[in-house]
C-alpha positions as CSV (number, residue, x, y, z in Angstrom):
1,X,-9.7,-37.5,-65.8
2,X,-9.1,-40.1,-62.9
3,X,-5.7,-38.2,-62.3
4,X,-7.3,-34.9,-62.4
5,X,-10.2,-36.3,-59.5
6,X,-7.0,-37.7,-57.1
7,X,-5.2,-34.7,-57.9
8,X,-8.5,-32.3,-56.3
9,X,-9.4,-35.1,-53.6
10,X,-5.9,-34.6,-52.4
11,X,-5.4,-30.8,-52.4
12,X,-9.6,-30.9,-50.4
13,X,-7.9,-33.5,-47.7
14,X,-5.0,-31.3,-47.3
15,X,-6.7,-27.8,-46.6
16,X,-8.8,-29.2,-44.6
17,X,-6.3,-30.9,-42.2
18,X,-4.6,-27.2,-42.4
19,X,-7.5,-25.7,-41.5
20,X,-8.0,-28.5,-38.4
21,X,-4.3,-27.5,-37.7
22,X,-5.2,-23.9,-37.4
23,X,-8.0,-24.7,-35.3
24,X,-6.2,-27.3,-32.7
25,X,-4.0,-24.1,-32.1
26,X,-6.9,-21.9,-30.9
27,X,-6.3,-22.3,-26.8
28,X,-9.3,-21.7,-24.9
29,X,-8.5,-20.4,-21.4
30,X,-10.3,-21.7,-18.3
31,X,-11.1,-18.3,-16.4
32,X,-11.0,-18.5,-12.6
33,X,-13.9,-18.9,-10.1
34,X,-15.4,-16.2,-8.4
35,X,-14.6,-17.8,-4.7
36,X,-10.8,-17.1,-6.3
37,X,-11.6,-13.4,-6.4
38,X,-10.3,-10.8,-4.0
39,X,-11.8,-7.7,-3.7
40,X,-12.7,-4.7,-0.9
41,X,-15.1,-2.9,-2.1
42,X,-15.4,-2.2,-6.2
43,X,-17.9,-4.6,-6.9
44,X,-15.8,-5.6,-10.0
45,X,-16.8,-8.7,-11.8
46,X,-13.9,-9.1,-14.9
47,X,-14.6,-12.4,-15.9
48,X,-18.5,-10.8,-16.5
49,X,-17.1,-8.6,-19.4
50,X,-17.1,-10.0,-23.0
51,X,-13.5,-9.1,-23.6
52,X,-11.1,-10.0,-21.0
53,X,-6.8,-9.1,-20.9
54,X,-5.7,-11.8,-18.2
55,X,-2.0,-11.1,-16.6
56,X,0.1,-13.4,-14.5
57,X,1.8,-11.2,-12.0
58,X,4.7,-12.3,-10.3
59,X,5.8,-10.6,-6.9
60,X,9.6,-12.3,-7.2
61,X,9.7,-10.6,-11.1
62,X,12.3,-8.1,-11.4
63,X,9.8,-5.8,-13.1
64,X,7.0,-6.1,-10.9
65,X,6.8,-2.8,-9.7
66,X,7.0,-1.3,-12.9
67,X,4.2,-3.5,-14.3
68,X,1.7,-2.4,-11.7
69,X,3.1,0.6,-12.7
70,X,1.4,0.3,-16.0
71,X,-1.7,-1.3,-15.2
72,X,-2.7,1.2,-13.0
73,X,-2.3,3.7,-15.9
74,X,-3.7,1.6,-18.2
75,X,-6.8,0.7,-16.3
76,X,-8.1,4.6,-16.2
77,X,-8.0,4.5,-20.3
78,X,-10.0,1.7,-20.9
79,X,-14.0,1.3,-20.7
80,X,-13.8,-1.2,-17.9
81,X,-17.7,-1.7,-18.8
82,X,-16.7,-3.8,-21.4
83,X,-13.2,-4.8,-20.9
84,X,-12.2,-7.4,-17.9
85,X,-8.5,-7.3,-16.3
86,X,-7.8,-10.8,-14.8
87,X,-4.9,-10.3,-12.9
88,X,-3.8,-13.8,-11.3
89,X,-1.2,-13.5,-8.5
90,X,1.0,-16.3,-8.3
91,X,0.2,-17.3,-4.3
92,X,4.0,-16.6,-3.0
93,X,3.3,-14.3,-0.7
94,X,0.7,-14.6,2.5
95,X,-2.5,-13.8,0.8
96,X,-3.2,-10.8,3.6
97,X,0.4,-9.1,3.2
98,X,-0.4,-9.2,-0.6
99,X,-4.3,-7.7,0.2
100,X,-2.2,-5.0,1.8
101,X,0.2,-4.3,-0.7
102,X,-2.6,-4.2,-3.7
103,X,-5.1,-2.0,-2.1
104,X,-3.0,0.1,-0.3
105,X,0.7,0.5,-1.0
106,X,-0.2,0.6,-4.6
107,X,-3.7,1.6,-4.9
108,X,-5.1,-0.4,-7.3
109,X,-9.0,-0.2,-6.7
110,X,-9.2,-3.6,-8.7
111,X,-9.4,-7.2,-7.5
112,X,-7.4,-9.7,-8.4
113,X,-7.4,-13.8,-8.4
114,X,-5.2,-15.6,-5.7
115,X,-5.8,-19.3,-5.9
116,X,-3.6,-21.3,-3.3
117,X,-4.1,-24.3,-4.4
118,X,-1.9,-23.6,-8.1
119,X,-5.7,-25.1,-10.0
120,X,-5.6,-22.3,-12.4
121,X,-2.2,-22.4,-13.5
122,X,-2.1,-26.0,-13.8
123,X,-5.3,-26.3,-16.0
124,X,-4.4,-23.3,-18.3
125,X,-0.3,-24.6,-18.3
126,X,0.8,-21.4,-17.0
127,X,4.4,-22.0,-15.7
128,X,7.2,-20.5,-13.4
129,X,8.7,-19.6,-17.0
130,X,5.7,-17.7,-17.6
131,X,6.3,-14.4,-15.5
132,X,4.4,-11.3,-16.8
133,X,2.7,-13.2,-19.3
134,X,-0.2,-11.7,-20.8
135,X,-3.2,-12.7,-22.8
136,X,-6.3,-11.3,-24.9
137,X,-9.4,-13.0,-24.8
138,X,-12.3,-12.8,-26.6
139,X,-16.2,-13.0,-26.8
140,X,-15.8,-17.5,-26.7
141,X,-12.6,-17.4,-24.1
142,X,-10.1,-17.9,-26.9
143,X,-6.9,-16.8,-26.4
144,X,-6.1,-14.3,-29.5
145,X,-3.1,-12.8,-28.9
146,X,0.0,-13.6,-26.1
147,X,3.2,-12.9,-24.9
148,X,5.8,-11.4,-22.2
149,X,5.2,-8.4,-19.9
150,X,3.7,-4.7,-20.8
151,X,6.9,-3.3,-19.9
152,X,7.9,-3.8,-23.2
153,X,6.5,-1.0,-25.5
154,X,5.7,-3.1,-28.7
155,X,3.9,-5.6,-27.1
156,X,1.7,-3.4,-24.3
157,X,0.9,-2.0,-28.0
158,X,0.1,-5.1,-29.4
159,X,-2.3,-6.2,-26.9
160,X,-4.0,-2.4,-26.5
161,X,-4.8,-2.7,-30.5
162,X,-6.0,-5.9,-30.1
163,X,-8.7,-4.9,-27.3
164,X,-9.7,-1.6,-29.5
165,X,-10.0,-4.1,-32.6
166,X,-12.5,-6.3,-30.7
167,X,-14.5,-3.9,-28.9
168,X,-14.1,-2.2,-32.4
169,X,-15.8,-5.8,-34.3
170,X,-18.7,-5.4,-30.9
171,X,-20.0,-2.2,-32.1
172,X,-18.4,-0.5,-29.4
173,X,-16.5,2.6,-29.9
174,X,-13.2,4.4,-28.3
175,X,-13.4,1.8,-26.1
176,X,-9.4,1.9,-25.6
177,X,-7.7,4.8,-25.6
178,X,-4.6,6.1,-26.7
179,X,-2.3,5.0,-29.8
180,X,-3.6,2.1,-31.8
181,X,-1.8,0.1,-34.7
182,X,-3.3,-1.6,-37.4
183,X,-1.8,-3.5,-39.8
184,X,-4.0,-3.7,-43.4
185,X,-3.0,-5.2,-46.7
186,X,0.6,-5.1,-45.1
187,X,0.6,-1.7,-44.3
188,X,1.1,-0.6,-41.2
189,X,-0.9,2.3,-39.4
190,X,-0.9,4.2,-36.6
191,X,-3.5,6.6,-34.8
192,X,-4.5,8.1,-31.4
193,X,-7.9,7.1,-30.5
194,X,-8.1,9.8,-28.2
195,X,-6.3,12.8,-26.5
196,X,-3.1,11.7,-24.2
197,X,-4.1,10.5,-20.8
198,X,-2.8,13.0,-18.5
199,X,-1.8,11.4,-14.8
200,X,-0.3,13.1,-12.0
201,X,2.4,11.6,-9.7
202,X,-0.6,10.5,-7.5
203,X,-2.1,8.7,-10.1
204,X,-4.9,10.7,-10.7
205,X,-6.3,11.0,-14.3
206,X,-6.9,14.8,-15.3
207,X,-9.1,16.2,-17.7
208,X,-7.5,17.1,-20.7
209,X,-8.4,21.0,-20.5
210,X,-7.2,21.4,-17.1
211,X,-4.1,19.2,-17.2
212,X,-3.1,21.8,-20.6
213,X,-3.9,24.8,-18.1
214,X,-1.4,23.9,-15.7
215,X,1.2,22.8,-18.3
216,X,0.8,26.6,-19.6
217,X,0.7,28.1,-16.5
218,X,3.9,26.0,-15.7
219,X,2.4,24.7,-12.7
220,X,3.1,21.5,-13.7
221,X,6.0,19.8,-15.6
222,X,5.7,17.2,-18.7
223,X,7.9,14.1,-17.7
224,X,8.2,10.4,-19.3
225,X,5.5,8.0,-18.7
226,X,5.2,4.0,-18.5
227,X,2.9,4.4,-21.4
228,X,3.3,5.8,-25.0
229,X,0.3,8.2,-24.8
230,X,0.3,8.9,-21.2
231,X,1.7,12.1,-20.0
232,X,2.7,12.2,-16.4
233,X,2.5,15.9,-14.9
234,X,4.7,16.2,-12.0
235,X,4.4,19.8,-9.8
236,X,6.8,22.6,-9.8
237,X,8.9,23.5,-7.0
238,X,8.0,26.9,-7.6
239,X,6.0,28.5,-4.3
């Protein structure tokens, strides 16, 4: 009987230092201060919404253009009532030429967080090695899911699923467009929470019924997009 007790004290004592394990690995991420936040004139507040994607972006990255590429797709097929994006610029660059290369040269009517002084990265152990790195936040500022940059297909998919899925759990509905993968009782599954997001070279969004009118009409073309369910319409030559 005695061996039977040490045996059930010992398999208690060792789930629940697993289950301590499991928890020590939960990072919480310290979000930046609002007096780090550049803006023109949005009125944007990300670290306000309950769900937050934060994104190192690194001018010197080899893919930088084509990240921003992304974002700026990505942005117009989200509810960005309840979804944050915490873009923190690694301070390289004069902080005005950057201004000026954000908000105009590539159009991004979002702010982003410059903070000179490094505080951020230091405090959340975001490195040189961390280029493009991208995390999912949730409801408490726990860091649920993380990894490299968008511009790799499976894991831009990764972290869209995992904003639909917690939106999703918040009673809030198509709040992420696009293709969404779910994995249950080791199945995997994939759907389209909406219709493609058609975007013209300009970067505008179209509605769905007029972007299918100029693809019949063959006013437009169909080419690749940086996202799976975004269809970029590019203009005919044809006068």
């Amino acid at each position: 009987m005695k061996k039977l007790y040490y045996i059930c004290l010992i398999m208690i004592i060792h789930v629940q230092s697993v289950s301590a394990q499991d928890n020590s690995r939960i990072k919480t991420f310290f979000l930046p201060a609002n007096k780090h936040k550049v803006d023109i004139s949005t009125g944007i507040n990300p670290i306000s919404k309950p769900v937050k994607l934060i994104s190192v972006i690194d001018q010197s990255s080899e893919t930088f253009n084509r990240e921003l590429e992304v974002w700026h797709a990505f942005l117009r097929s989200v509810d960005l009532e309840h979804i944050g994006f915490v873009f923190l610029v690694r301070p390289i660059v004069d902080i005005d030429s950057f201004k000026k290369f954000w908000f105009v040269d590539m159009q991004m009517n979002y702010p982003f967080f410059y903070d000179q002084s490094n505080e951020l990265f230091i405090s959340n152990s975001i490195t040189k090695v961390n280029s493009g790195h991208t995390m999912v936040l949730d409801q408490n500022h726990s860091v649920i899911v993380e990894g490299g940059s968008i511009v790799n297909t499976d894991r831009f998919n990764l972290y869209r699923s995992t904003l639909h899925n917690l939106t999703t759990e918040m009673g809030i509905k198509k709040a992420v467009r696009g293709e969404i993968t779910e994995v249950k009782n080791g199945v995997v599954k994939s759907f389209y929470n909406s219709d493609p997001v058609y975007v013209t070279e300009d970067g505008e969004v179209l509605p769905t019924k007029l972007a299918k009118e100029y693809i019949i009409s063959r006013k437009f073309i169909m080419q690749t997009s940086p996202l799976t369910d975004t269809v970029r319409l590019v203009k005919t030559n044809r006068k």
